[in-house]
N, C-alpha and C positions, 0 to 999 in steps of 0.2 A: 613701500611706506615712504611716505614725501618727508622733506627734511624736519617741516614743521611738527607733523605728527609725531616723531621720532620724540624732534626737543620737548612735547609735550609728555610723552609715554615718560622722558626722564626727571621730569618737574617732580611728577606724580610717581615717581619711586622714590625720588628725595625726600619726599612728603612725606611716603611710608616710613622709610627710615627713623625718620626726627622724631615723626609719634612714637613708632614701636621703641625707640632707644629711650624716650621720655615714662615710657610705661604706659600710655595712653589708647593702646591701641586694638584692646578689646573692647573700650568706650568709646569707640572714634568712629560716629558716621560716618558714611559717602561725604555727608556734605563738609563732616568738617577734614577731611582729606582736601577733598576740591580747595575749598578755604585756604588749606595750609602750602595747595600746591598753585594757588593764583588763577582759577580757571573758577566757571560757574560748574554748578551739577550738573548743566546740560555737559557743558565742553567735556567733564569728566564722565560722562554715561555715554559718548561718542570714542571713550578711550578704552573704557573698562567698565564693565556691567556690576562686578563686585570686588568687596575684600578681597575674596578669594581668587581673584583673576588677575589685581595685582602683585599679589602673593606669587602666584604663577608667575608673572613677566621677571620678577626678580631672578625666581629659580632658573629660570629661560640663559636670565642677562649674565649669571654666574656661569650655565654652562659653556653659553657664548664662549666667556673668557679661557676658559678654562680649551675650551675646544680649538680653538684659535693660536695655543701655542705648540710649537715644535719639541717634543721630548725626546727627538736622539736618543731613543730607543737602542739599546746592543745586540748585538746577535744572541748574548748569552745570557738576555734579560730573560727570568723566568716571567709567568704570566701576573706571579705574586711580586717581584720586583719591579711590574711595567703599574701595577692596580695602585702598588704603595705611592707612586712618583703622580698617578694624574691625582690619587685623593688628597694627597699633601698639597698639591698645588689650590685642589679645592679650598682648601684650608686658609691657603695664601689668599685667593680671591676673597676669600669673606672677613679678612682679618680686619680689615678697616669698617665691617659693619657689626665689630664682636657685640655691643651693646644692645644693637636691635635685634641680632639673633638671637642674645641670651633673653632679651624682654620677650620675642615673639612665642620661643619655646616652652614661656612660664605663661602666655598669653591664649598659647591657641588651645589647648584643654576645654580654656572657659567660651573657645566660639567652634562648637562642633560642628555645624556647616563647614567653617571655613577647612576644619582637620580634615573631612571626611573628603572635601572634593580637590587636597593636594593631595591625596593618593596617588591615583593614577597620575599627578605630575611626578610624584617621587619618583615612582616607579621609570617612568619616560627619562627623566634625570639619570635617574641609576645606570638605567641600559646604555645611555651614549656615554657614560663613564666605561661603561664595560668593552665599547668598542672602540675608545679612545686610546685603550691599552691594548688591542688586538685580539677581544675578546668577541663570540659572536653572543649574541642578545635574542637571538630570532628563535622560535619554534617555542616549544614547550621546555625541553632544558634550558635554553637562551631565557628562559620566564622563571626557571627555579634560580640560575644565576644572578638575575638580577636582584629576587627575592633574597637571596642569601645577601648579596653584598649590599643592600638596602638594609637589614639589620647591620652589616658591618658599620655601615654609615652612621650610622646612630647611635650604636654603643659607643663610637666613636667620638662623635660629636658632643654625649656629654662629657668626657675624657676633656676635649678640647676648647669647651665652654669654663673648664675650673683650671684650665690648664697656664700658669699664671709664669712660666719658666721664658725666656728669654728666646730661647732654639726651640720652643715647642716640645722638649724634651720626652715628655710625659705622652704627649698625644702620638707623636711617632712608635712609643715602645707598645701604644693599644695598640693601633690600627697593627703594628706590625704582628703583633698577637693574635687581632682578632681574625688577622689575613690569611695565616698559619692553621687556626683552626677551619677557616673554608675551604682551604685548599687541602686539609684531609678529607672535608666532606666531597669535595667536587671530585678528588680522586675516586669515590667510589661514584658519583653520577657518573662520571667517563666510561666506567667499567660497563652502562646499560646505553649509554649514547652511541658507543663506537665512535669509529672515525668522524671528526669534524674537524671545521677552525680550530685554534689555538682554543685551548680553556683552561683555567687553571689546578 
């Protein structure tokens, strides 16, 4: 991807941003994206086909971040102590877009295209979370896994959208909760997987 491209892809997630955080953005054309991000509807139909593809490059751009940093992992980190450190970090990445995430998640209900075809993004999100903590994502348990920690995300997430404490207080004692209840359930998927990767 040339450099131009790039600056453009990020015009048009700032664009996203400003609408969703404005509340706008279940009524917000293509075109009035292009509009808000400086480009014509050609230059942004050359970027991104739809809402939901935007949406996508976001999810993309958080994992990026996310995937990009060194967690000095311990010997003696369990799998639920390696999941709690990349998802909090998640948490960190999105903090500076708390507004357009709580607008997008009140927002996307009302555009079911765009719900139905992040799916399979979650899903792809979820998994390189899970192998970000040394977790394997692959096969058909690797797909219950991620299923599982894909609800954890989420119960989580609304936790973390009301979650108004200074240290995130509140959001850490979910996720640490809701990590605890997977990891009794994944104890019994192990029991039918046998030996693999690390799992939790």
């Amino acid at each position: 991807m040339s450099a131009d491209t790039e600056n453009l892809r990020d015009q048009t997630l700032q664009a996203m941003l400003k609408i969703a955080a404005t509340g706008r953005w279940a009524a917000a054309s293509m075109t009035d994206i292009a509009t808000e991000a400086g480009l014509t509807p050609a230059g942004l139909r050359t970027l991104f086909c739809s809402k939901a593809a935007i949406l996508a490059a976001f999810v993309e751009v958080i994992d990026q971040q996310v995937l990009s940093q060194d967690f000095h992992f311990e010997n003696e980190d369990t799998p639920r102590d390696r999941l709690f450190e990349v998802l909090m970090s998640r948490f960190d990445s999105l903090g500076e877009h708390r507004d357009a995430v709580s607008a997008l998640c009140r927002d996307l209900p009302g555009d079911p295209l765009a719900a139905i075809s992040l799916g399979p993004i979650a899903l792809i999100s979820t998994g390189w979370m899970l192998e970000a903590a040394g977790i394997s994502a692959s096969g058909p348990f690797g797909l219950l896994r991620t299923k599982g920690l894909l609800a954890v995300w989420l119960a989580t997430l609304r936790v973390w959208l009301a979650d108004d404490s200074p240290d995130l207080s509140r959001t850490m004692a979910a996720l640490d909760r809701y990590l605890r209840r997977a990891e009794r359930a994944a104890g019994e998927l192990q029991r039918f997987e046998g030996p693999s990767r690390t799992t939790m």
